[in-house]
C-alpha positions as CSV (number, residue, x, y, z in Angstrom):
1,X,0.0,0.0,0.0
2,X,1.3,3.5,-0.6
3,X,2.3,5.5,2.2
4,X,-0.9,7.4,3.8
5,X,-0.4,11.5,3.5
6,X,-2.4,14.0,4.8
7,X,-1.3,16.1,1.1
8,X,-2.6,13.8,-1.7
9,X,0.0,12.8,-4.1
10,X,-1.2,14.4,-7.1
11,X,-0.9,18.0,-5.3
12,X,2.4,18.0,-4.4
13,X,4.0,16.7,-7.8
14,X,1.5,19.2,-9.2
15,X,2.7,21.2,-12.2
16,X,1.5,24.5,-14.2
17,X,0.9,23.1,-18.0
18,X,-1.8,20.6,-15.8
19,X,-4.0,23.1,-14.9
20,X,-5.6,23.7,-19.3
21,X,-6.2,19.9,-19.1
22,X,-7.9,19.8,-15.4
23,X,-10.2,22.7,-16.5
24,X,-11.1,21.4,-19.5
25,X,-12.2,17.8,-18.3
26,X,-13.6,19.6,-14.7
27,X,-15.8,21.5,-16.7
28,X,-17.1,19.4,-19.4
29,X,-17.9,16.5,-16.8
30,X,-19.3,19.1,-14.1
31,X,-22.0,19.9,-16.9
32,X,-22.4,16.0,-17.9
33,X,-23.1,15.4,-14.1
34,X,-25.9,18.0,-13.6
35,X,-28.4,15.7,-16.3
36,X,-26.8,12.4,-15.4
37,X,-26.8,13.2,-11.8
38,X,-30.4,14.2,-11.8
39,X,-31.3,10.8,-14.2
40,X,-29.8,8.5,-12.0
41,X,-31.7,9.8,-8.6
42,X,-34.9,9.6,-10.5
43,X,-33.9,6.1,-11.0
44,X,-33.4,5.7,-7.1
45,X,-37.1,6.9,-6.5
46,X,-35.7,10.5,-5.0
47,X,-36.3,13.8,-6.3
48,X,-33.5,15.1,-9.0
49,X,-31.8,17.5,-6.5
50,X,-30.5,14.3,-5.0
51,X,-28.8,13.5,-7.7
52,X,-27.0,16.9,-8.1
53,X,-25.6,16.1,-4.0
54,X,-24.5,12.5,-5.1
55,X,-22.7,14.3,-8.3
56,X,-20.9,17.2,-5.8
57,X,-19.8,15.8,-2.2
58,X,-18.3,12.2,-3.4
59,X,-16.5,13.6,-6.3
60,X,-14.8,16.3,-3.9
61,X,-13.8,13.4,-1.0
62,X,-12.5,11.1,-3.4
63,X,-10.3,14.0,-5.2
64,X,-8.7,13.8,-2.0
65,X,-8.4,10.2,-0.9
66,X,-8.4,8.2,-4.7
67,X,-5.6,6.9,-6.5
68,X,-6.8,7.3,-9.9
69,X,-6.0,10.6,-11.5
70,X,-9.2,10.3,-14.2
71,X,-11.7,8.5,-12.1
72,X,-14.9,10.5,-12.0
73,X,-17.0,9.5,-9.2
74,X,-20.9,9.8,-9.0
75,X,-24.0,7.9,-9.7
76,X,-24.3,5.6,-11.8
77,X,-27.3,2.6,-13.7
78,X,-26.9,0.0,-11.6
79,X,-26.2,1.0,-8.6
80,X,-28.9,3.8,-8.4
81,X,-31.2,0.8,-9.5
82,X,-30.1,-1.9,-6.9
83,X,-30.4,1.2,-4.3
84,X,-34.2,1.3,-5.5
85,X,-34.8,-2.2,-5.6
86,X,-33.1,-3.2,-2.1
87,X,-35.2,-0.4,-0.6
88,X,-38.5,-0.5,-2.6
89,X,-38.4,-4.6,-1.4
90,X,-39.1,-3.8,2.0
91,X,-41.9,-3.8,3.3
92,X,-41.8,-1.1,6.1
93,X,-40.3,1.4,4.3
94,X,-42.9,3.9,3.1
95,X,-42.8,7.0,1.6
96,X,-42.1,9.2,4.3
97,X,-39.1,7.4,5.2
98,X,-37.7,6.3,1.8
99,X,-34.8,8.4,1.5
100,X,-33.5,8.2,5.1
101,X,-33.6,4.0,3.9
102,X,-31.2,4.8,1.2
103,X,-29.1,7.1,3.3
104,X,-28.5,4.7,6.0
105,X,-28.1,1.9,3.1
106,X,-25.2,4.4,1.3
107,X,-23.6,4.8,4.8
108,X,-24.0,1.0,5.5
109,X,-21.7,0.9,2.3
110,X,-19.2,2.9,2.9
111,X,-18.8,1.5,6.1
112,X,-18.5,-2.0,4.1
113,X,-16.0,0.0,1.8
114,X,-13.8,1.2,4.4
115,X,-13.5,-1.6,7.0
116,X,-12.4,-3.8,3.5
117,X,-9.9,-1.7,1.9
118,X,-8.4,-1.1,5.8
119,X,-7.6,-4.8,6.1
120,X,-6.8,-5.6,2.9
121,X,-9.8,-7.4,1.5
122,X,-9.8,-6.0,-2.1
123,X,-9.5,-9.7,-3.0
124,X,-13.1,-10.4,-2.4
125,X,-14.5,-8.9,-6.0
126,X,-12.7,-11.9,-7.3
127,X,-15.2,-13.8,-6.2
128,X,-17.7,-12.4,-8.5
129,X,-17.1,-14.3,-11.7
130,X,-17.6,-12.4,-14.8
131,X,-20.1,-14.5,-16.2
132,X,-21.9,-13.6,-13.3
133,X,-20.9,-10.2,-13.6
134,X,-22.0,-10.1,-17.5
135,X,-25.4,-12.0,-17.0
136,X,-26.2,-9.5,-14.1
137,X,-25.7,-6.3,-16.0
138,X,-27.3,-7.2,-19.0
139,X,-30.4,-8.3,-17.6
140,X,-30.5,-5.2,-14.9
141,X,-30.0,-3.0,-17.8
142,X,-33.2,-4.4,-19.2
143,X,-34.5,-4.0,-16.3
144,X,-34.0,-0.5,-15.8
145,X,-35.1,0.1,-19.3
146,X,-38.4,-1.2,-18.9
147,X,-39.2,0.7,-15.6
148,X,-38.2,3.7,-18.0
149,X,-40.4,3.3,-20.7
150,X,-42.9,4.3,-18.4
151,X,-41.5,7.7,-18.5
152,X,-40.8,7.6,-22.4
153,X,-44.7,6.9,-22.9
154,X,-46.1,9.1,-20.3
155,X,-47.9,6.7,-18.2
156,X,-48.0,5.8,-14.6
157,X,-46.6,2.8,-12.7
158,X,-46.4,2.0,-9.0
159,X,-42.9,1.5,-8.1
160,X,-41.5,-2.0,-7.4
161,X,-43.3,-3.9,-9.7
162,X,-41.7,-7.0,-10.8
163,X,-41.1,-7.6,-14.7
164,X,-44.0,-9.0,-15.7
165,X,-45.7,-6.7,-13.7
166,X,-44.0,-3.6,-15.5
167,X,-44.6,-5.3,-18.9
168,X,-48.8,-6.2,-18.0
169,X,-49.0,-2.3,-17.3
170,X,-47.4,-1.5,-20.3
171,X,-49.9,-3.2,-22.3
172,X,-52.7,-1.8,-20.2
173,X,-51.8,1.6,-21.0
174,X,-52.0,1.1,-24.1
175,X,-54.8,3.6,-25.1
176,X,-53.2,6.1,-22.4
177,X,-49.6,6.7,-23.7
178,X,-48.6,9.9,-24.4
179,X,-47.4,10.4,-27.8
180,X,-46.2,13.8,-27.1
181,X,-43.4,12.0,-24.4
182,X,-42.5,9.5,-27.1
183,X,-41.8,12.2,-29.6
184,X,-39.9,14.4,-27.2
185,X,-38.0,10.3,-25.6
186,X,-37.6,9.2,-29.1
187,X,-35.2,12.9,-29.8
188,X,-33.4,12.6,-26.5
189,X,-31.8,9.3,-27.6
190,X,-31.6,10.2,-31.5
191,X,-29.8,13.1,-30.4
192,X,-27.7,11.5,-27.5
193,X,-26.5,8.9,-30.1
194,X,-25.8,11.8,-33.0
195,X,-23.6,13.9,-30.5
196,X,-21.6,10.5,-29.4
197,X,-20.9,9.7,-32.7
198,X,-19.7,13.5,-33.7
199,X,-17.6,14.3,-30.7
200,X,-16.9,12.1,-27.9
201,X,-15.9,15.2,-25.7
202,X,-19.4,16.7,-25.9
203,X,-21.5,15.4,-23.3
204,X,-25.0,14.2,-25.3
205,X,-26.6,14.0,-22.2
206,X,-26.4,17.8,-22.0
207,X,-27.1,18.3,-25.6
208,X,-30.4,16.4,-24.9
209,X,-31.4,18.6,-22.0
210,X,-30.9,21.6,-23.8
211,X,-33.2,20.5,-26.8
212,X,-35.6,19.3,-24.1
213,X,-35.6,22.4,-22.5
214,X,-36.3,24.3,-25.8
215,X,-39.1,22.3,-26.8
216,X,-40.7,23.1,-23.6
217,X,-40.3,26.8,-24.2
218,X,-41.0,27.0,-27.3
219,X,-44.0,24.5,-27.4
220,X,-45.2,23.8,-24.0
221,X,-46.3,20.3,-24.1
222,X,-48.6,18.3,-22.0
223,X,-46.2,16.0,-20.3
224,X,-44.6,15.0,-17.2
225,X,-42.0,17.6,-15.9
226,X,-39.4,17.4,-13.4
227,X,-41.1,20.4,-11.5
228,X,-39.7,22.6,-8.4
229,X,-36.3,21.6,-7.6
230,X,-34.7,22.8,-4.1
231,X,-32.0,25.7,-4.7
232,X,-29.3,26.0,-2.5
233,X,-26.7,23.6,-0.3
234,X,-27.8,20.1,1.2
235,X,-27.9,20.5,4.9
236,X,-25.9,18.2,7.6
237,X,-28.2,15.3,8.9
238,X,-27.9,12.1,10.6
239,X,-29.1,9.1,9.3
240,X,-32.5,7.3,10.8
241,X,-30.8,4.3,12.8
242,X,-33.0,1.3,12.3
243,X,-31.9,-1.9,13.9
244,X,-34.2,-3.9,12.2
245,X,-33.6,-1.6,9.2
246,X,-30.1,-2.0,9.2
247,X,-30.6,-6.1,9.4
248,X,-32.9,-6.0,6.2
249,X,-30.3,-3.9,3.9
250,X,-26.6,-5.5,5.4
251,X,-26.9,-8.5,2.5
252,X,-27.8,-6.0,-0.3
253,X,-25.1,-3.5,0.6
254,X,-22.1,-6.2,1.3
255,X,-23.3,-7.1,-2.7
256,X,-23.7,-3.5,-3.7
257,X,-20.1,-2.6,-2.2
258,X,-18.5,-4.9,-4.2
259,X,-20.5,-4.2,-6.9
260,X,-19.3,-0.8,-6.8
261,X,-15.6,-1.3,-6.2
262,X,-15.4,-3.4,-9.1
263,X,-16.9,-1.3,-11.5
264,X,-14.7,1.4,-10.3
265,X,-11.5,-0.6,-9.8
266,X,-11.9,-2.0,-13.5
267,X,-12.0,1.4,-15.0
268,X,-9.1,2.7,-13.0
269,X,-7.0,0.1,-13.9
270,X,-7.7,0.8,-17.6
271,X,-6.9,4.5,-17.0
272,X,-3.9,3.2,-15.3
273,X,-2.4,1.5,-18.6
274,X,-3.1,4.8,-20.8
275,X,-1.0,6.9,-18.6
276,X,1.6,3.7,-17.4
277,X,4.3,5.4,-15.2
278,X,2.7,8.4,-14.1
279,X,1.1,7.0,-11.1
280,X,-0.1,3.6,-9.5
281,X,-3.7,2.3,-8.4
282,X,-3.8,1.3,-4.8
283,X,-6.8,-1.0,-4.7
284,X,-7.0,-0.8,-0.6
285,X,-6.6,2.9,-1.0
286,X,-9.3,3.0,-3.7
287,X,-11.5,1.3,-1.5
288,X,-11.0,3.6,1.2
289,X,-11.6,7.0,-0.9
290,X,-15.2,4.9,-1.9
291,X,-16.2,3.9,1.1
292,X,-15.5,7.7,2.4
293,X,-17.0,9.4,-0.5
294,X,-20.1,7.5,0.4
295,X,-20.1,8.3,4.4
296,X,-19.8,11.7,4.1
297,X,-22.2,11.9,1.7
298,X,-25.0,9.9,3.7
299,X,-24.8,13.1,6.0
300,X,-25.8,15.3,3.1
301,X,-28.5,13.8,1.2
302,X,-26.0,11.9,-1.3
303,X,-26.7,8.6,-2.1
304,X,-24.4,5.8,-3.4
305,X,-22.0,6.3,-6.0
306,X,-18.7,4.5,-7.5
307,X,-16.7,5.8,-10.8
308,X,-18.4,5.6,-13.7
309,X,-17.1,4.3,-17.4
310,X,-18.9,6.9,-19.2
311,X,-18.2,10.2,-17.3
312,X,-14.6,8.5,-16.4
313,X,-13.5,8.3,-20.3
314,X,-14.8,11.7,-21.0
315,X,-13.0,12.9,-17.8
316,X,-9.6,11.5,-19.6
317,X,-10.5,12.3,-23.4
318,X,-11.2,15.8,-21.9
319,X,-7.4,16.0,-20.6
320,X,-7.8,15.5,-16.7
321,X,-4.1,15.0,-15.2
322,X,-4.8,15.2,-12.0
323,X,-8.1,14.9,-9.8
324,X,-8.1,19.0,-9.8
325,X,-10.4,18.0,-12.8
326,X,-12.9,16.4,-9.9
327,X,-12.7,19.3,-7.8
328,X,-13.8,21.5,-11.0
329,X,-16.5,19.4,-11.7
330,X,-17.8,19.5,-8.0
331,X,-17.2,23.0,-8.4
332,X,-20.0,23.2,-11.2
333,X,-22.3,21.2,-9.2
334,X,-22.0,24.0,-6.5
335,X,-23.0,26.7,-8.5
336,X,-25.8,25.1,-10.1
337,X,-27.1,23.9,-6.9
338,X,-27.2,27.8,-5.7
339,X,-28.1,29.5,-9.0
340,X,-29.3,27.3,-11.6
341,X,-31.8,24.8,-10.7
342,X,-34.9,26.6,-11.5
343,X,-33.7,26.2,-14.6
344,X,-34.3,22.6,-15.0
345,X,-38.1,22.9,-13.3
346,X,-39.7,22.4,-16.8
347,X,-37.6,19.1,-18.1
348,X,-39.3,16.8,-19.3
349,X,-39.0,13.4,-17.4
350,X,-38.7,11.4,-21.1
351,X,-35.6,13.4,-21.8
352,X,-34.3,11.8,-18.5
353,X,-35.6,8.3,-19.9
354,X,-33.9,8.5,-22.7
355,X,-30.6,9.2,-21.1
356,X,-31.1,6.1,-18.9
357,X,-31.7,4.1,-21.7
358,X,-28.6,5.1,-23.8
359,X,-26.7,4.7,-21.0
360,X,-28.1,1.1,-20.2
361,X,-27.5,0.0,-23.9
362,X,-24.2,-0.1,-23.6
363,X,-24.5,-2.4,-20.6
364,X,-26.0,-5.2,-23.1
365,X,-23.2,-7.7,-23.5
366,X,-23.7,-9.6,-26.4
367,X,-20.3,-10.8,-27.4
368,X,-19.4,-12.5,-24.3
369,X,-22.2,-14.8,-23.6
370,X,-21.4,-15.9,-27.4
371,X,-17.8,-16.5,-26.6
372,X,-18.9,-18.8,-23.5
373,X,-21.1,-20.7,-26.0
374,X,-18.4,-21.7,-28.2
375,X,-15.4,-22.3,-25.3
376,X,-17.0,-22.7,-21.6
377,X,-20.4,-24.0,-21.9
378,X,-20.0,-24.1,-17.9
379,X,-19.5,-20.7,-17.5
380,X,-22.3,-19.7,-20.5
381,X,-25.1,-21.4,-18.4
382,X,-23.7,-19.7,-15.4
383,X,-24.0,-16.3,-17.2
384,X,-27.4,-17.3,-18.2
385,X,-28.9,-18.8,-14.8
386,X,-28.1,-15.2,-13.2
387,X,-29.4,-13.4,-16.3
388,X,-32.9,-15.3,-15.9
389,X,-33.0,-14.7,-11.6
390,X,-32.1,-11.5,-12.5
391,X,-34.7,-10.6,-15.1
392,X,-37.5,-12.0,-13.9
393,X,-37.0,-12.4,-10.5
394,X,-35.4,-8.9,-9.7
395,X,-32.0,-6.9,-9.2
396,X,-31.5,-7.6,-5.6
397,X,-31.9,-11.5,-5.8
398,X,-29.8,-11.7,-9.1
399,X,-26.7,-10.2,-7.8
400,X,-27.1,-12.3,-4.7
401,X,-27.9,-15.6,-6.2
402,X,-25.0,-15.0,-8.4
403,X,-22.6,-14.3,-6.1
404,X,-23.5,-18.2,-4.4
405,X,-23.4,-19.6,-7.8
406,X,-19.7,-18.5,-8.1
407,X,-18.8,-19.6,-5.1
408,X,-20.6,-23.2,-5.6
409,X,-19.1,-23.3,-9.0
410,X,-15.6,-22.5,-7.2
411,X,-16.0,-25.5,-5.1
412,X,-17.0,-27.4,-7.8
413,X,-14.2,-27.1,-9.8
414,X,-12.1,-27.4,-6.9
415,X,-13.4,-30.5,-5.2
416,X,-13.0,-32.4,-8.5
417,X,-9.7,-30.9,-10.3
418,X,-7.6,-32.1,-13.0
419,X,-5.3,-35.0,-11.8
420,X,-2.9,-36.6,-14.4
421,X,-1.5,-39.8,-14.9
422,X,2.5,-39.1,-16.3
423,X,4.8,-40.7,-18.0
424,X,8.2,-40.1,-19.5
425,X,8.3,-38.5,-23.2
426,X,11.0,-41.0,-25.4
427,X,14.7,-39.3,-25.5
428,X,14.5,-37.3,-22.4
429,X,13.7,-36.7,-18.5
430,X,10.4,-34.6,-19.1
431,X,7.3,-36.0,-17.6
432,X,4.0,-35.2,-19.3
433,X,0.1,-36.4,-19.2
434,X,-0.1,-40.0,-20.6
435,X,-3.9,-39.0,-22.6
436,X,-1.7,-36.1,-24.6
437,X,1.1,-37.3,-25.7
438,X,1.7,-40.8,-27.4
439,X,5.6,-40.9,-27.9
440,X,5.9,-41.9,-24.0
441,X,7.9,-44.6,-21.9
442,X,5.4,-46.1,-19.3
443,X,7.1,-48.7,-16.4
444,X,4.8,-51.4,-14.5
445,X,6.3,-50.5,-11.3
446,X,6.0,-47.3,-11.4
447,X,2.8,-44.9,-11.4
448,X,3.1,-41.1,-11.6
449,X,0.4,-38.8,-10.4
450,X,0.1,-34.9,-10.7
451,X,-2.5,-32.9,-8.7
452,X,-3.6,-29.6,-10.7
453,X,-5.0,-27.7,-7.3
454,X,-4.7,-27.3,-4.5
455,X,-5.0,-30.1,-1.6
456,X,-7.9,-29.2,1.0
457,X,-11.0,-30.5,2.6
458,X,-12.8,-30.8,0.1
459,X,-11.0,-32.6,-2.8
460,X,-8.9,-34.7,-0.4
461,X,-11.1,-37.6,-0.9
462,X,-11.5,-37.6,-4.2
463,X,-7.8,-37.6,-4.9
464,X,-7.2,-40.2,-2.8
465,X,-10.0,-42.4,-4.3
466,X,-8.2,-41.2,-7.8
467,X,-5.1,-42.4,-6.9
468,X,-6.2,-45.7,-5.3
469,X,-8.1,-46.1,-8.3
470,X,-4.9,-45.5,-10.8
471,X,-3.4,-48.2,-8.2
472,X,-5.8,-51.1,-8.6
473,X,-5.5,-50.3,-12.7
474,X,-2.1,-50.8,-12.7
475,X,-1.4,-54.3,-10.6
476,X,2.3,-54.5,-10.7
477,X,3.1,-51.2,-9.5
478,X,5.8,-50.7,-6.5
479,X,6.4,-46.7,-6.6
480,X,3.7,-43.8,-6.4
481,X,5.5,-40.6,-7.1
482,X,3.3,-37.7,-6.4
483,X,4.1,-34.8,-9.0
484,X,2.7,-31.7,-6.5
485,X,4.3,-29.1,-8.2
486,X,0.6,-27.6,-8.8
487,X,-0.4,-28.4,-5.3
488,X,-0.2,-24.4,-3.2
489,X,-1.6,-25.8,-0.2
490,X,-2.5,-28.6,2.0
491,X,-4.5,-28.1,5.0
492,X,-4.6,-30.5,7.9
493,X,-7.9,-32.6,6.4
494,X,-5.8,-33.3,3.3
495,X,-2.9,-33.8,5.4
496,X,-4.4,-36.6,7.5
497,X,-5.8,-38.2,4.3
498,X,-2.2,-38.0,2.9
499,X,-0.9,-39.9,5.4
500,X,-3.5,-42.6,5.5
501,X,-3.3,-43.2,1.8
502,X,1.0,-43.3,1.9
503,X,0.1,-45.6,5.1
504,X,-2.6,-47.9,3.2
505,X,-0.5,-47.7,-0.1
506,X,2.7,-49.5,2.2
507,X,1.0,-52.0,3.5
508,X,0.8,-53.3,0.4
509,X,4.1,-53.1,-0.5
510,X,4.0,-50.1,-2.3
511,X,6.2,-47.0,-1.2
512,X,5.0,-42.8,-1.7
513,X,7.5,-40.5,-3.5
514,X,6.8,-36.6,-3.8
515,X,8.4,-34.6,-6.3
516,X,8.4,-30.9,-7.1
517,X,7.0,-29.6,-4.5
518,X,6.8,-26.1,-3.6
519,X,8.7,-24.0,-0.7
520,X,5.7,-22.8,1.4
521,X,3.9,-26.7,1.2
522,X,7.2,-28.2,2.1
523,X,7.6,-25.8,5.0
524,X,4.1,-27.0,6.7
525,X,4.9,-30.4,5.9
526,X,7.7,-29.9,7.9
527,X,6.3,-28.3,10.7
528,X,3.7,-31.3,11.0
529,X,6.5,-33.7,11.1
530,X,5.0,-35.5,8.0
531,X,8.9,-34.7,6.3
532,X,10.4,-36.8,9.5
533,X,8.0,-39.5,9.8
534,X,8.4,-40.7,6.3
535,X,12.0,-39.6,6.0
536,X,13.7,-36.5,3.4
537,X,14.5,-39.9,1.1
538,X,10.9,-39.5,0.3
539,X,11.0,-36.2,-1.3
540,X,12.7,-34.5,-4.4
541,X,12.9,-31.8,-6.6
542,X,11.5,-33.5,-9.9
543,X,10.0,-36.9,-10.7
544,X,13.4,-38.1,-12.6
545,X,15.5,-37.6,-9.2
546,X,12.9,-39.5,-7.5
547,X,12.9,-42.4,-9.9
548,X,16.5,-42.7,-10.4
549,X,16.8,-42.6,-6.5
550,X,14.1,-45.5,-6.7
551,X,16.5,-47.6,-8.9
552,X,19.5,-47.3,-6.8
553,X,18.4,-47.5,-3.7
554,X,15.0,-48.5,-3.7
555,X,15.5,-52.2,-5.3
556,X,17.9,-52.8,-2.4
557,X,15.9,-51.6,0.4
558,X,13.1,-54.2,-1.3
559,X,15.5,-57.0,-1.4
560,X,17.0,-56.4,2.0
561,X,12.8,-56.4,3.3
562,X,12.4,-59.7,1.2
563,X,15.5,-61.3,2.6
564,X,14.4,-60.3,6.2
565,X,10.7,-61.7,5.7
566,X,12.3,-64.6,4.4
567,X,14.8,-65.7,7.2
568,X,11.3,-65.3,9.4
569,X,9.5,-67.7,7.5
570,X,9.4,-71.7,7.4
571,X,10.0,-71.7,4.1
572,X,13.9,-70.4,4.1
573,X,14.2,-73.2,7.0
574,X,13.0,-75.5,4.6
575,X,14.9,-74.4,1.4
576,X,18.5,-74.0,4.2
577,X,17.8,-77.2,4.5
């Protein structure tokens, strides 16, 4: 971890022919927040000024604690959707207390956030698979899109509704859409799209506002509008502290915090290769600055937020060097929270839906789940298992369910790994799998047996049955050399079954060889006296020192046994005589 300052690196190292580039991205994103900001807290259930919070205090506490230089934190899709969906799901929350719910969740969060990144737990996004990862966001993002076209048609529908239930209402509506809305959604995204295509450093989102805004004045229309949006600064306030609150939200925010990190870890890490050398990504640190962003901001009406691809890349394309650029941006946020948000009063809410809806497009993985198809059927039914619980069932339970079905697919693959039978290639001392290669030099006596995983509690068994069964299949064989060059660790389940089977495998005459094995498994093997009790001559450093130690020494210790069982027996008497 890099050593903590009080002075963020970026500051001191900071250097005049910065500042054009940091003024240029501050600005250009500060004006991409105010719509996106405002989108994205509509699709939390809250009134648009919460959005413009969520876009202003993060973005300022994570300028000071991140280690990404072009990271631009704020609201984003899916989060601002899980937010609504882990909220809208219980029951006891009404409206009067919805937004302190999603307060206390965002602090719940950060708290998650911080306590991770402090002992060193950014490991844990590893254990959502992207499969799951892919099969979430794509069907979240239809998700979202359906609760928007409610907005894009003009109609009414109670929030949390499940899929179907969004869909059935649809239809209903039918005769009640509003075709003004759909005119006024249907330019929003033609003009969203246009503006991407032209210039990736104007911000669509804003271009679509704009028109929006002009319509309205120039041709009032009857649609939904935002209406009367608070001016001024969020005020300090605690969070409502719920036990039984805070029980119902702690499995949706443990997902959502991981959610968040990775999201934002992935796009700082691709930052981090276009500017290689300028500075390094701390992933503890990063989720620290998170987790921080989102306490502080839980005492000013900001809900969750993590850093965003979109507002991210046009943060870099713009020329942010430094995270002055975020303090900028923040900046703009300020003075359209005291000056200019009477201005957005008369916005239409389908310009809003159509900026959701652009932006959830590009969540839509297509390629992927068509590269599982063809190369890891396993993973492609994985990817679509989640996509289903997610579509139909709803946000909250996909993420969730997906997370176990990583982990059982983890033990799966685990309890049951690769072991090889090995053999010598002809013409030299390398050892390879006996089902690849054909030009190989297999001895009765001897079997060879690599484990591909680790050795633990739950594939112990099976290896041993493996190997017992290899045994039986090969009748005549006097050496097992165990090839555990793959094998990182052996805890003391395994280790007890290890010595049962080399135990089993002598009384019948048949004597346990490891080769290759690494430093840190020969170290605990040591420590457990397993190293003395069968004696160093037991281990070596490749399977060709253990076999040639086999044919010198071994043969003799096997005679000298035979000769000493012999003198025992009647049978020597008889043959002395």
């Amino acid at each position: 971890m890099q050593k903590s300052t009080i002075i963020p690196s970026w500051l001191k190292g900071y250097k005049k022919e910065f500042l054009s580039g940091d003024l240029s991205a501050g600005i250009t994103v500060g004006i991409m927040l105010i719509p996106q900001g405002m989108a994205y807290a509509s699709l939390a259930g809250l009134p648009p000024v919460y959005g413009l919070y969520a876009a202003m205090i993060p973005q300022l506490i994570y300028a000071f604690l991140g280690t990404s230089r072009q990271v631009s934190v704020g609201p984003v899709a899916i989060d601002s959707m899980l937010i609504a969906a882990t909220v809208g799901s219980i029951a006891s929350v009404g409206p009067d207390n919805y937004l302190s719910a999603i307060l206390l969740l965002t602090l719940i969060i950060g708290v998650f956030q911080v306590v991770f990144g402090w002992i060193g737990f950014g490991f844990l996004v590893n254990f959502l698979s992207k499969p799951v990862i892919s099969g979430f966001t794509s069907a979240a993002a239809f998700v979202i899109g359906l609760d928007q076209l409610k907005n894009i048609f003009g109609i009414d529908i109670e929030r949390g509704k499940s899929t179907f239930g969004v869909i059935k209402e649809i239809i209903y509506q039918f005769d009640a859409f509003n075709y003004s809305a759909l005119v006024v959604g249907l330019i929003g995204i033609f003009l969203i799209r246009l503006t991407k295509k032209w210039s990736k450093k104007i911000p669509g989102s804003l271009v679509a506002v704009l028109a929006g805004l002009g319509v309205m004045f120039f041709i009032p229309l009857d649609i939904q509008v935002f209406g009367a949006i608070p001016q001024g600064m969020p005020t300090f306030q605690w969070p409502i502290f719920d036990i039984e609150l805070i029980k119902h939200l702690l499995p949706s925010a443990l997902a959502i915090s991981l959610i968040a990190y990775m999201e934002s870890i992935s796009v700082s890490k691709a930052l981090q290769m276009k500017h290689k050398g300028e500075y390094q990504i701390d992933n503890n640190r990063e989720f620290i600055a998170l987790g921080m962003a989102d306490i502080v901001g839980s005492f000013f009406g900001a809900f969750h937020t993590t850093g965003g691809f979109s507002r991210s890349a046009v943060n870099d394309q713009a020329g942010a060097n430094t995270n002055l650029a975020n303090i900028i941006s923040s900046g703009i946020l300020f003075i359209t929270l005291l000056f200019l948000t009477p201005i957005f009063e008369s916005l239409p809410k389908a310009i809003i839906a159509s900026i959701i809806l652009v932006a959830v497009y590009g969540l839509v993985d297509t390629k992927y789940p068509k590269f599982l198809w063809k190369t890891k059927r396993e993973d492609f039914y994985m990817l679509l298992i989640t996509f289903v619980i997610t579509f139909f069932l709803g946000i909250q339970e996909g993420i969730l369910l997906g997370m176990i079905l990583s982990l059982l697919l983890l033990v799966k693959r685990t309890a049951k790994p690769h072991i090889a039978v090995l053999a010598k290639l002809k013409g030299s001392s390398e050892y390879r799998n006996t089902k690849r290669f054909d030009d190989i030099e297999e001895r009765k006596d001897i079997l060879i047996i690599r484990q591909d995983a680790q050795l633990y509690f739950a594939n112990c068994n099976y290896f041993c049955d493996k190997v017992k069964c290899e045994v039986e299949n090969k009748q005549e064989v006097k050496l097992l050399v165990l090839h555990f060059g793959s094998v990182s660790n052996i805890d003391s389940t395994a280790l007890s079954a290890l010595e049962d089977l080399v135990y089993d495998l002598k009384q019948e005459g048949i004597r346990t060889y490891f080769s290759d094995m690494i430093g840190p498994v020969r170290d605990f093997l040591t420590r457990v006296g397993l190293m003395h009790r069968l004696g160093k001559d037991h281990f070596f450093l490749d399977v060709q020192s253990a076999i040639d130690f086999y044919d010198k020494k071994g043969n003799q210790i096997e005679i000298r046994r035979n000769f000493e069982r012999a003198i025992q027996s009647n049978d020597f008497e008889e043959r002395k005589i």
